[in-house]
C-alpha positions, 0 to 999 in steps of 0.5 A, spaced: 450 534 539 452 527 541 458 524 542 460 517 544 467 514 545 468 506 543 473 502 545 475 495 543 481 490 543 485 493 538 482 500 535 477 505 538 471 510 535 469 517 536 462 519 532 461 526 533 456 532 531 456 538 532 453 546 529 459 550 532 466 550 527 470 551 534 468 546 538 467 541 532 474 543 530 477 540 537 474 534 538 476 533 531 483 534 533 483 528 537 483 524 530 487 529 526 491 533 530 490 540 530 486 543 525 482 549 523 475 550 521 473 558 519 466 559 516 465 560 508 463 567 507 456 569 507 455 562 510 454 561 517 450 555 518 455 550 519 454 542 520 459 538 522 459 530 524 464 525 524 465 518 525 472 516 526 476 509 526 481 508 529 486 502 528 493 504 531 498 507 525 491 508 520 486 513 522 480 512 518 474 518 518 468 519 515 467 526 515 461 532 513 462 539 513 457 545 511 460 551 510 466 551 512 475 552 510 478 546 513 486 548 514 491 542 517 496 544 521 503 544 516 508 539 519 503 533 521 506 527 522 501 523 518 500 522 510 492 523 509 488 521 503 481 525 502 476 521 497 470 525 496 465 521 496 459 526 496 458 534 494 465 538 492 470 539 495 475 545 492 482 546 494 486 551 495 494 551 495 497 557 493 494 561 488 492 554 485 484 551 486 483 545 485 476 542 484 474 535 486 468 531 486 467 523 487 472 521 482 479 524 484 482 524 492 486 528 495 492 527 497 495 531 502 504 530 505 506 532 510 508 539 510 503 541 504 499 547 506 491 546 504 485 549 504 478 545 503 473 550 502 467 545 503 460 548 501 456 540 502 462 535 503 462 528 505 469 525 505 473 518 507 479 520 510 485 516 511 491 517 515 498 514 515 503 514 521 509 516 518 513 513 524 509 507 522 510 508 515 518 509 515 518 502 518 515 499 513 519 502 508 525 500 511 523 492 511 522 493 503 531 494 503 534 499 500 531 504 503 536 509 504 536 510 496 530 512 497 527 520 499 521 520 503 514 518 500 510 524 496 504 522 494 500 526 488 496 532 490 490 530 485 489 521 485 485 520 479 481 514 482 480 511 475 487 509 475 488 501 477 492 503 484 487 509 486 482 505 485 484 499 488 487 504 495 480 506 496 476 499 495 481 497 499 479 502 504 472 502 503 472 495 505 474 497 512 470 502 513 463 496 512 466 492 516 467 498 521 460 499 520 457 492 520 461 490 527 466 485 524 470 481 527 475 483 524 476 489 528 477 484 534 483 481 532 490 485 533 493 479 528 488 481 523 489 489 524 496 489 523 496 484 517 491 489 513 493 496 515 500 493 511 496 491 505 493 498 505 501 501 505 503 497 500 498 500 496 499 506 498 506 506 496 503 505 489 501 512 488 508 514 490 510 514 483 511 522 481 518 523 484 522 526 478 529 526 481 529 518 482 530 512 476 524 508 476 529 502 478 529 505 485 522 508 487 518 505 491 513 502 487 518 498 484 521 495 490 514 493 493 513 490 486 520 486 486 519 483 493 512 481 492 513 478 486 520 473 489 515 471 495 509 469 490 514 466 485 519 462 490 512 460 495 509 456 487 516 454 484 512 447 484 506 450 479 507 453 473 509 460 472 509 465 466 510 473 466 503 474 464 500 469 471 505 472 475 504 480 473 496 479 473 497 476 481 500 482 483 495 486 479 502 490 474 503 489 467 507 484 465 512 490 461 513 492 468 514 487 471 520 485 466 523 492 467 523 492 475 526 485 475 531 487 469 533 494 472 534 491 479 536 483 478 539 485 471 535 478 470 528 477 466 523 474 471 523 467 468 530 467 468 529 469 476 523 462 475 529 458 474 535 459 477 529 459 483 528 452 481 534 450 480 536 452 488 531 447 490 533 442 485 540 443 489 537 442 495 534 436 494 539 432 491 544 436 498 538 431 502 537 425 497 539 417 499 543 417 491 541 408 493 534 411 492 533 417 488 536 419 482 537 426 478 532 425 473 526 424 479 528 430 482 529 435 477 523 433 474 519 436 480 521 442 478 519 443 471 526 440 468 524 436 463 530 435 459 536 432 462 541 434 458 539 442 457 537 442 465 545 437 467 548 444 462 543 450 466 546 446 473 553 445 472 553 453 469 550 456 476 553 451 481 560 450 477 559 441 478 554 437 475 547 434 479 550 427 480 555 430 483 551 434 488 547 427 490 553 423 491 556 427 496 
């Protein structure tokens, strides 16, 4: 048995083995909260090791079990995702058991009550503060149409946005085990631990009773794509470049924008550029800029279709807006 208690700037570590479920199950307490560890039946060779990091709003383990349920608490005050990363895991929730093995995760909400009946089992374990969680929900807007975040039981680690969760996750995991600077920077951990939860918000999707238009996945997708979009204005833009940056097709990215802007993106794209193409001509010398030059800063080539696009969206023409 071993135990060893790390602390650094921003995030501590805990790495623990033990053959005893009762004392493994309150020093894993410590990382998970309360939890329970009973033998399997007709197994009583229990193992145990668990080697845990531990930024301030995600918790990331790995942990090993050999004969043993695991049971969380209900009502936890996290949402966990466990990747099965060697042997099988089962799952038991009601009358319902689920099999698992490297190709699926498990997703646990907060008030699910699971079992884990683990024979030889490794998994990488990730917990999100649901404090810290409903904070950043509530800077994406809109939130109060919006219930609180579900995540699927069973994620299919095939699929785009599980696949790219758990790279994610992994990638913080080796830079744990590889003493990487970056666990020395409070910016740096901050940063990552909000990438990681707007990934998570795309696994978020299976809420029946909510239109697509206002699940949080949706929402996530609009802000990104208006920051990326106003952020390249000078650079050229179409919705296949700017669905492939956020990592969706560029039919859901057309239908986000259509059911919450009642706008296509590139007409977003260009009442964009035109907002700039007013700021500039709000800011011009008229003795020593002209329209065209302006404009053209922006993509708008023809004079006589951009003079038309402009007077439209700010009810004067360009010539007007630099002579003032």
């Amino acid at each position: 048995m071993a135990k060893l208690f790390n602390q650094s700037s921003c995030s501590s570590s805990v790495i623990y083995k033990s053959n005893d479920p009762d004392e493994f199950a309150d020093t894993l307490a410590l990382v998970t909260g309360p939890i329970q560890l009973l033998p399997l039946e007709k197994i009583v060779d229990f193992k145990g090791r668990v080697n845990a990091l531990m930024p301030p709003h995600i918790k990331l383990f790995k942990v090993n079990f050999q004969g043993v349920q695991v049971i969380p608490e209900q009502n936890r005050s996290y949402i966990a995702i466990s990747f099965v990363t060697g042997g099988l895991v089962e799952l038991v929730q009601g009358s319902q058991v689920y099999k698992y093995d490297h190709k699926l995760a498990i997703g646990h909400n907060p008030t699910d009550l699971l079992k884990m009946r683990c024979k030889h089992s490794e998994m990488l374990v990730a917990m999100f503060d649901l404090a810290f969680l409903d904070a950043y929900a509530q800077s994406l807007g809109e939130w109060a149409k919006i219930q609180p975040v579900k995540i699927p039981i069973k994620i299919n680690l095939a699929s785009p946005h599980g696949r790219s969760l758990y790279q994610s996750l992994s990638f913080l995991w080796q830079q744990f085990e590889q003493v990487s600077p970056l666990l020395n920077s409070p910016l740096a951990i901050s940063e990552y631990e909000r990438f990681l939860l707007s990934q998570l918000f795309y696994l978020e999707d299976g809420v029946a009773d909510l239109p697509r238009s206002t699940s949080r996945s949706s929402l996530l997708t609009l802000s990104r794509a208006e920051d990326y979009i106003i952020a390249n204005l000078n650079q050229p833009l179409t919705i296949e470049a700017i669905a492939g940056t956020l990592g969706v097709s560029p039919s859901t990215l057309f239908k986000v924008f259509k059911d919450k802007l009642k706008i296509t993106p590139m007409q977003f794209v260009k009442r964009q550029r035109l907002q700039k193409v007013r700021e500039a001509l709000l800011l011009a010398n008229p003795q020593t800029s002209t329209v065209v030059d302006i404009a053209s800063r922006y993509g708008f080539w023809n004079s006589g279709r951009f003079a038309a696009e402009y007077r439209k969206l700010f009810h004067e023409n360009p010539t007007e807006t630099l002579r003032r």
